[in-house]
N, C-alpha and C positions, 0 to 999 in steps of 0.2 A: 814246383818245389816250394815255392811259398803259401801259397794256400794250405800245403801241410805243414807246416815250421806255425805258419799263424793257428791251424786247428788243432796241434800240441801245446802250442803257448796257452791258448784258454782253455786246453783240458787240464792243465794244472792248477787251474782253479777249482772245475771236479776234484781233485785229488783231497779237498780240505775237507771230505767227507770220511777220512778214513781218521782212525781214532792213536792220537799221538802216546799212548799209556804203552806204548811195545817195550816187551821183556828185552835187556841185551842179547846179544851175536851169542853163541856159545864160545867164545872167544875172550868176549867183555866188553865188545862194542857195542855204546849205544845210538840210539838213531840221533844223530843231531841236531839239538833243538835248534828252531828257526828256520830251518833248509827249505819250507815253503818262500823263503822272500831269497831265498839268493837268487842269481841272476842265471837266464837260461845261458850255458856256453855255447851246444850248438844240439843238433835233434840227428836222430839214426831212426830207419826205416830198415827192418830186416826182414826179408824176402822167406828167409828160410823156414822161420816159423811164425812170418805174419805178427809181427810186433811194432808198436812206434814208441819209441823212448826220448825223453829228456833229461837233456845231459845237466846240472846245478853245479855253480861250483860255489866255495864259500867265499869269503873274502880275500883271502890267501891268494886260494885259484882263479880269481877275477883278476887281480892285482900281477901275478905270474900269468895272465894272457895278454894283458896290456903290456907289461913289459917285457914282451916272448919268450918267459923264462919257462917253459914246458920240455923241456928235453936238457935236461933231468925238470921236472918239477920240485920245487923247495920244500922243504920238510915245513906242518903245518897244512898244507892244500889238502881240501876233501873235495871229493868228486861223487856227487851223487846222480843216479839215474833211474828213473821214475817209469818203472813199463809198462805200457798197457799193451791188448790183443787190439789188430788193427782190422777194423769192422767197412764194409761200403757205406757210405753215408746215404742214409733213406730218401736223399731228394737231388744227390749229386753222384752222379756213376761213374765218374773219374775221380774221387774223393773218397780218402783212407780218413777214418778219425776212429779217436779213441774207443774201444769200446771197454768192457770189465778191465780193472785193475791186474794186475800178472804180480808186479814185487817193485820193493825199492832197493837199490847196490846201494852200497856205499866202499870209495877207496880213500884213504889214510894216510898222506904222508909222515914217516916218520922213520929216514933211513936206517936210525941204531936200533928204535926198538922195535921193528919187524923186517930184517937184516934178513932173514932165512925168506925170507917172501917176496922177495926184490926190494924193498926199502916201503912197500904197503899193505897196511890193514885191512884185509874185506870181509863184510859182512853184508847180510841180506833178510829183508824183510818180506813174507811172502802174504797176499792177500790182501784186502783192504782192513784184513782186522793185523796187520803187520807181523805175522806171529815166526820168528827168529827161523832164519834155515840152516839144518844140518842138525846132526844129533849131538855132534861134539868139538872140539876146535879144529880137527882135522880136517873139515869142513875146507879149509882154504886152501887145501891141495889142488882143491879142482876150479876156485878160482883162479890160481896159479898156473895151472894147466891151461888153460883158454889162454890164460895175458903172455904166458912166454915168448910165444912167437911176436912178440914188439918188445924184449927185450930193448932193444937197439933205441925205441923210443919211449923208454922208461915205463916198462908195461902197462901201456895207455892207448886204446883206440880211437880215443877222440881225437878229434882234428877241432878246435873252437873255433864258431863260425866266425868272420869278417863280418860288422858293422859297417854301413856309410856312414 
């Protein structure tokens, strides 16, 4: 597990190749500036369709994992997640790394003004040319639809990793 956590950590330096000028969410979310320097929280390996993601949070959300406040998380925390398609690495056969870019999430605290959403805003950016997904705001139904089922832990899959 560490060798993947460490070969996501330096693919999000790849990631600086993708071009910050993205249109907003159809929504009116924009991607938030600076989110290459926030801190990794923690990394997800999905089986299902072969992806490795990293998780960013802003200051907010660094601040609310140190002081375990994640269950509700505070209004202010953004959550972003950086996916790539996970490729065999060419000289290591037990080694998943990054390969092509997939999309960037992004989730929104902000319990009054996205009340009908659970208390979060999502949007998503797809490609390395970032370019907004979904045709119209309606869009976040289906982001909605995936995060329900953790209702209970304020529609949020992350678990942020433990530090020594």
């Amino acid at each position: 597990m560490t060798k993947k956590v460490l070969i996501l950590a330096a693919s999000l330096a790849a990631f600086s190749g993708c071009s910050l000028a993205a249109d907003p969410a159809p929504n009116g979310i924009v991607l938030p500036e600076g989110f290459r320097q926030w801190q990794v929280l923690s990394v997800h390996h999905r089986s299902d369709n072969t992806t490795l993601r990293v998780v960013l949070g802003n200051e907010a959300a660094q601040q609310a994992v140190r002081e375990g406040k994640t269950n509700p998380w505070p209004d202010g925390v953004v959550l972003g997640k950086m996916v790539w398609k996970g490729v065999q690495h060419d000289r290591w056969a037990t080694a998943t790394e990054p390969g092509g870019f997939v999309h960037a999430e992004f989730m929104t605290k902000d319990a009054a003004k996205y009340a009908a959403t659970g208390g979060w805003g999502y949007a998503r950016w797809v490609g390395k040319e970032l370019k907004p997904y979904g045709k119209d705001e309606n869009f976040v139904q289906e982001c909605l639809g995936c995060h329900t089922p953790l209702k209970d832990r304020d529609y949020v899959f992350t678990h942020p990793a433990t530090m020594p």
